[in-house]
N, C-alpha and C positions, 0 to 999 in steps of 0.2 A: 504494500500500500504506500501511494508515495502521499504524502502530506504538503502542506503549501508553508505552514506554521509549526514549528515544534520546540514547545517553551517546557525549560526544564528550571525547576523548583529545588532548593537544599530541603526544605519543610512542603507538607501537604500545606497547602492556602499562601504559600509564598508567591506562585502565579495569579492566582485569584486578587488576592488584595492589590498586588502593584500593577496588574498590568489585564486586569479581570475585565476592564470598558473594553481594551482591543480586542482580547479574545472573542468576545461579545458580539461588537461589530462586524468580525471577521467572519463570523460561524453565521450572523444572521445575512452576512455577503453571499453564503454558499461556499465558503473557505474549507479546506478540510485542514481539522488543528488538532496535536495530540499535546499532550503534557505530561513530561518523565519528572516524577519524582526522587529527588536523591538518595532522602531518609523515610522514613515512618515517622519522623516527628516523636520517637520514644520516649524522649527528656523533659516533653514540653509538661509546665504546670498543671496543666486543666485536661482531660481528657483521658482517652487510652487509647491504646494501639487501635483495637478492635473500633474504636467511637473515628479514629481518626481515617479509616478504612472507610469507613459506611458515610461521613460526610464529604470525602473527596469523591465518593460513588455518585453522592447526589447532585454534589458541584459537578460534575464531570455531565452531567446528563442534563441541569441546568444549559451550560454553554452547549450541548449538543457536541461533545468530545467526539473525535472518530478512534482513539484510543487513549489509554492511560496506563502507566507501567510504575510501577515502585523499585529503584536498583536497591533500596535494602542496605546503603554504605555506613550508618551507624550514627543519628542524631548528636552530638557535639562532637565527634570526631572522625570528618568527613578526611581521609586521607587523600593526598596528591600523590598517587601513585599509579606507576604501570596498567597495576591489574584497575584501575576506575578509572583510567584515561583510554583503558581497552573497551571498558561496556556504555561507555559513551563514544564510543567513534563506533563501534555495534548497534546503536541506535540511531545514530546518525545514516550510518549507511541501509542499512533495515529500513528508514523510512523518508531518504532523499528528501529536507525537508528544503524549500523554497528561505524559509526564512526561520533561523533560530533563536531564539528569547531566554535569557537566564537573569542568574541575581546580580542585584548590585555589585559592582568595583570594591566598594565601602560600605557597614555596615556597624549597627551595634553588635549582633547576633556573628559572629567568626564563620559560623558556617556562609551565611551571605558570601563573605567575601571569595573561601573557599571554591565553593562552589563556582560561584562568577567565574575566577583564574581555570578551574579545571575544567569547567563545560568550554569556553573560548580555547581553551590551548587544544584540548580533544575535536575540538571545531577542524581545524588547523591541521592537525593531523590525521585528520580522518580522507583527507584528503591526498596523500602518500601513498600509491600503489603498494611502495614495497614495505608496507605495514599488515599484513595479512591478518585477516579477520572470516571467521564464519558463522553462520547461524544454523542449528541444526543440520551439521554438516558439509551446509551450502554454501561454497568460500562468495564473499561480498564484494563488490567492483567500491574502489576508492571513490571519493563524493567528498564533495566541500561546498558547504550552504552556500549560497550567493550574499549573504546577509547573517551577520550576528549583532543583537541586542543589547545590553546590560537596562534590565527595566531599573526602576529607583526605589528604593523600601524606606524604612525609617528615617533614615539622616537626607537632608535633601542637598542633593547634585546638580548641580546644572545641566539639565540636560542640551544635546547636542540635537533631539530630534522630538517634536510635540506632534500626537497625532490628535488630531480633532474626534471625540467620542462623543461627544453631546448625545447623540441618539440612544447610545447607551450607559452612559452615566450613571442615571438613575436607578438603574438595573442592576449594575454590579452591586451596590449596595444590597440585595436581595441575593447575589451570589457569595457578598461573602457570611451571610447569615448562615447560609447552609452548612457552616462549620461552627453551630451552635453552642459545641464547650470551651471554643477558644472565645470568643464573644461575650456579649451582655445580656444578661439574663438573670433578672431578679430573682427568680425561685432557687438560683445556684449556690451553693455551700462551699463552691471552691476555693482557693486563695483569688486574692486579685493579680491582675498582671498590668503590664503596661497596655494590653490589647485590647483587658474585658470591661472597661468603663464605659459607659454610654456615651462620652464624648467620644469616642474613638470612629465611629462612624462620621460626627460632623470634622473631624480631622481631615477621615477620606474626601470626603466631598470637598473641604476647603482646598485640599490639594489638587483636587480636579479643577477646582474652578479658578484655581491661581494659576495654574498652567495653562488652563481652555482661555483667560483673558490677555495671557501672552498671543494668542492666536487672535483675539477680536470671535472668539465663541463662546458658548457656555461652559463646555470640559472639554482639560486635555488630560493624556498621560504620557510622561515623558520619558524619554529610554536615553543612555550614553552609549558612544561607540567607539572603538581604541584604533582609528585610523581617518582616513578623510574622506570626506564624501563626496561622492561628484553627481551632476546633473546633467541631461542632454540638454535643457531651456530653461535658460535663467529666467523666463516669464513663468514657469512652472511652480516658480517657489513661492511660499505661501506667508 
């Protein structure tokens, strides 16, 4: 299955929160979009494995996922190594994505940053013939996206590139409820985090809307990229 978009996450809801309006847009474009999860999110305050399954199932079906994968690499100790620079260039070529989306550059959360360097470097190299790779058996032809991301999490970046979401802005806000024990919810007994306060919602949205009025729109979400970018028509730019 070749995909158009394939946004990979350190945490279940790391794609959802930062970069959950594009998905959104894309999928209701007719885009086909998967989303590789790093960890199982094991470490996180609020939840459990099993809770954190069952709401990336329902976010995944929310956006209208054409697939969703978990590599399983270990919630705060995401290693830069070989063997995880091998099952991402595995899923890169497994599913030729047009355009790739991962974490922040920079982060509070270590894994962010993690993740961001090894999904980009596995980008990169997934592209290298003489790096052999197969999938159930079936040796995989070298591939390198046309396009890699870094969306923006917590701490804010300047981004490099704002896409106009307005159409679904309001919506990811209901995507990322779908991950109800990391969230706000009164009847909950659990610790508090940085995430589960009911302003954490008008946060997201103020950050849509500070970015959407760099654009003269309603919402953006912003992504960085670690090279330069070119255009065929300078009247193209927005």
């Amino acid at each position: 299955m070749k995909l158009d978009i394939l946004a990979f996450g350190a945490h279940p809801d790391d794609v959802e929160i930062s970069a959950g309006a594009t998905l959104l847009r894309y999928a209701r474009e007719g885009k086909k979009i998967g989303i590789i999860d790093l960890t199982e999110g094991e470490l996180g305050t609020r939840g459990s494995i099993e809770k954190r399954y069952q709401e990336a199932s329902k976010a995944s079906g929310f956006i209208g996922l054409s697939i969703r994968e978990n590599l399983n690499m270990g919630d705060g100790f995401i290693d830069h190594s070989h063997e995880n620079k091998i099952k991402i260039i595995e899923c890169i070529r497994k599913y030729n994505p047009e355009l790739v989306l991962c974490n922040s550059i920079q982060d509070r959360h270590p894994d962010h940053a993690k993740g961001a360097k090894l999904v980009s470097e596995a980008a990169f190299l997934s592209g290298l013939r003489k790096i052999e790779t197969a999938v159930d058996g079936i040796p995989q032809d070298a591939y390198r996206p046309a396009m890699l991301l870094h969306y923006i999490q917590d701490y804010y970046l300047a981004p490099d590139v704002i896409l106009d979401v307005s159409s679904t802005g309001a919506e990811k806000i209901d995507l990322i409820k779908c991950y109800d024990s990391q969230f706000f919810d009164p009847k909950s007994n659990e610790p508090e985090t940085p995430i589960s306060g009911s302003e954490f919602f008008t946060y997201i949205e103020g950050r849509m809307l500070s970015l959407g009025r760099e654009l003269g729109v309603k919402y953006g979400e912003g992504f960085t990229i670690n090279r330069t970018l070119g255009v065929k028509d300078l009247f193209a730019l927005k």
